[in-house]
N, C-alpha and C positions, 0 to 999 in steps of 0.2 A: 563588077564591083560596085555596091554603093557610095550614092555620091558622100554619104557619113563618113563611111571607110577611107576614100579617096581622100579623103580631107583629114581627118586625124591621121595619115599617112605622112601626109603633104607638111602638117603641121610639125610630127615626127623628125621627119630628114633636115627639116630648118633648123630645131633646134638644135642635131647635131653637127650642121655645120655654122651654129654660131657659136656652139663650144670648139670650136676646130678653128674659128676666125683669130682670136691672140695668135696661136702656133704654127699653124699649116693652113692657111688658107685653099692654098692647092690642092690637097687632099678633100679639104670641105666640098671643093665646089664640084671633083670628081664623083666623090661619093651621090653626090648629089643629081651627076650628068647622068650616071650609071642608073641612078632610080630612076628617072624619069623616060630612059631608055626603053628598061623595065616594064612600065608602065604604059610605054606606047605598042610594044610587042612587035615591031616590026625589025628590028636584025635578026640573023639566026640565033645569035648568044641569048638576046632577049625573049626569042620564043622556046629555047629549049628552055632555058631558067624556069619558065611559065610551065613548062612540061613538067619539072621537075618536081615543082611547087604541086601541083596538083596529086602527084604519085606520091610525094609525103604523107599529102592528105591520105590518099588509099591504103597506104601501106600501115600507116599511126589507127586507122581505123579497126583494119584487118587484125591488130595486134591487140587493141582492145578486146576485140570479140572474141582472140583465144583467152585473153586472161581473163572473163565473165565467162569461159566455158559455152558458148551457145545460150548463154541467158539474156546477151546484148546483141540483137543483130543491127548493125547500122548499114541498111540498106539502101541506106539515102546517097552516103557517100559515093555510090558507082555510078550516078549521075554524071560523074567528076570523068569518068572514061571517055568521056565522047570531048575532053579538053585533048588527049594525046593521040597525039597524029604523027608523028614522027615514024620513022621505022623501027630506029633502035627504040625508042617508049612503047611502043605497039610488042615490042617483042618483050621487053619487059613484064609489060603489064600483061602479057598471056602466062606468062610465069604466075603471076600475083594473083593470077584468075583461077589459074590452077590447082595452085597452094590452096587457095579457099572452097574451092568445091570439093576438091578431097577431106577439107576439115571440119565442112558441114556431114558430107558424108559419113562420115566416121561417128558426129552427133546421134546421127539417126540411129547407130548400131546400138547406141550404148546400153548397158545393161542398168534397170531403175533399181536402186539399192536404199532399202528404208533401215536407218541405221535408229534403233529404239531406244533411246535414256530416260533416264531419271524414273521408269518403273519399274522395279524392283519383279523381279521372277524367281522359281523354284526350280531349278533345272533340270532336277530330274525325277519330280512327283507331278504327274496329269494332275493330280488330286492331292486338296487337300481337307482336312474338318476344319469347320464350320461350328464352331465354339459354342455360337449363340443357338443351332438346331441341330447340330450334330448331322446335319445332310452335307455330304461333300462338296466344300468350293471348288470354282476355278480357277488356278492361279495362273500370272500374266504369262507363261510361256505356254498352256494352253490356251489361251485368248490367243496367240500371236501364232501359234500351232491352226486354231481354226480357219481364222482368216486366210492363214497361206492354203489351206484345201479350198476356201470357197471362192479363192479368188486367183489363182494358182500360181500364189507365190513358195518359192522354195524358202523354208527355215533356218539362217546356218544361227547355230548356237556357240559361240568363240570358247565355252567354259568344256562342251562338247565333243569340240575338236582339240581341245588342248588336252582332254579325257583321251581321247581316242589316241594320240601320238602317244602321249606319257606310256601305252602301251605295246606302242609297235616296236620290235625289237629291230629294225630298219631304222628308225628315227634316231640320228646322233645324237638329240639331245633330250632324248625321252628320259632318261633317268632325271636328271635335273627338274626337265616338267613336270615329273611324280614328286619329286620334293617339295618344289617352288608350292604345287597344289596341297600341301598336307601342312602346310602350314599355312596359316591364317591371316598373316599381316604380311607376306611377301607374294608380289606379282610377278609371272612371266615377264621378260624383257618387252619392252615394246615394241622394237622391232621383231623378235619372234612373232608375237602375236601376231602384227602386222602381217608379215612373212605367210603364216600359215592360214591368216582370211584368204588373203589375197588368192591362195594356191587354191582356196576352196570356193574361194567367188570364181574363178578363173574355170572351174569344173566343167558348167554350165551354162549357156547363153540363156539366163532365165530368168523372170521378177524374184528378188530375196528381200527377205526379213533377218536383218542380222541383230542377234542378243547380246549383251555384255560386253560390247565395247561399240563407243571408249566410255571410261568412266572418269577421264581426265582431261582438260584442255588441251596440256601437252603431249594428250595421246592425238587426239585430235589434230594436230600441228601436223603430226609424223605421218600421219596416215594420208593428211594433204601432200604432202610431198612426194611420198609414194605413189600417191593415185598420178598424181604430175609430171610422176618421172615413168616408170613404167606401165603404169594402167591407163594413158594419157586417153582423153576422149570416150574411155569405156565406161565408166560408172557415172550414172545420174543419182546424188546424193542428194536423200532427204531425214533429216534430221526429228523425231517425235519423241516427246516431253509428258504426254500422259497419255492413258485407255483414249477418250475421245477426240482427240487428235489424230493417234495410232489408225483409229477406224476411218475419220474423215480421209488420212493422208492415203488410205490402201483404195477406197472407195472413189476416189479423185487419179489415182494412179489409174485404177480399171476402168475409167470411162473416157476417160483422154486414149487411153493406148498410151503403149510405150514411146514410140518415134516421136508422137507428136506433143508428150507433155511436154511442160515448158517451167517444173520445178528444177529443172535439172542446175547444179549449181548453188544451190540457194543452200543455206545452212540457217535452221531454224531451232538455236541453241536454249536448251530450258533446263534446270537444276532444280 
């Protein structure tokens, strides 16, 4: 401990035993005996406290770095093992050792998922005219079609797949998805949709390119949840906002590799 620390410690426990001094003196100067006990680390109470203290640290750490998904590793903190010495803390903390090598583990598997907004596509013409020469354009799900052949990510299109069910005569709620679709200002549920990525992300352990969602924050919300609750550790989300982003973000995914990119997590949100 620094002697800074020590000292706004030291300053700490005084003050509250001179708010403890009018009422309970007793209690102040307790409180007070027990820090300083504490702080010498020699009873057993005092060293395991110390043990304790330490595995907090490990454990507050460990927990950070599932909720950053693998975007925060604090490496630093396992310094702190070589404080627990105890038996029962040794057996503990191989638990806590465990738990985290299995959750990096699971990092490295996860599947990169470039989720594409705010550029508008045509989903089911390669081609379109070109007004100004009448030679055929490319529209964005051809752009996002090529890339996935030259770079070998798989394409899932959500408008596609909700095409594709609205026809399966197996699919419960294909009639409904034939409606929801034929009308123009009403959207599949959000959790369907969700539902039915997920069952098509889940196909493949492969790089994707997913189109048309979300196209809402609150879809966005939903889909966090989902990926957190059963897709946990599988999807490395990246978020793309225009054509040249799209390219940098696929371009940067294929030269890191998969395991070891380090977007994973990040949400890079554009309108």
């Amino acid at each position: 401990m620094s002697a800074r620390k020590h000292k706004l410690e030291h300053y700490g426990i005084r003050y509250i035993e001179t708010l403890l001094e009018p009422f309970n003196p007793i209690l102040g100067a307790k409180i007070r005996a027990a820090w300083e006990e504490y702080e010498a680390g020699v009873t057993p109470e005092a060293r395991w406290v110390r043990e304790a203290d330490k595995a907090d640290c490990l454990i507050k750490a460990y927990d950070y770095e599932l909720q950053t998904h693998g975007e925060k590793g604090l490496e630093e903190f396992q310094s702190l093992t070589s404080k627990i010495t105890s038996q029962e803390g040794k057996a503990w903390l191989r638990l806590l050792q465990e738990e985290r090598k299995a959750h990096f583990s699971r990092l490295e598997q996860r599947v990169p998922l470039i989720f594409v907004i705010g550029i508008s596509c045509l989903p089911y013409f390669d081609f379109v005219s070109d007004s100004s020469s009448g030679a055929p354009g490319v529209c964005k799900k051809t752009q996002c079609a090529l890339l996935s052949k030259g770079f070998g990510f798989r394409l899932i299109s959500l408008d596609q797949v909700l095409h594709e069910k609205s026809h399966d005569p197996t699919y419960p709620h294909a009639q409904y998805v034939k409606d929801c679709l034929a009308e123009q200002d009403v959207d599949v549920a959000t959790e369907l949709a969700i539902n039915l990525l997920g069952r098509k992300i889940n196909e493949s352990n492969t790089w994707s390119l997913v189109l048309g969602f979300p196209e809402r924050k609150e879809q966005l919300v939903e889909f966090e949840k989902k990926v957190s609750t059963t897709h946990e550790n599988k999807a490395m989300l990246t978020f793309v906002g225009s054509k040249d982003e799209l390219h940098n973000t696929v371009e940067e995914l294929s030269r890191a590799n998969a395991p070891a990119c380090r977007k994973a997590g990040t949400f890079r949100w554009s309108w």
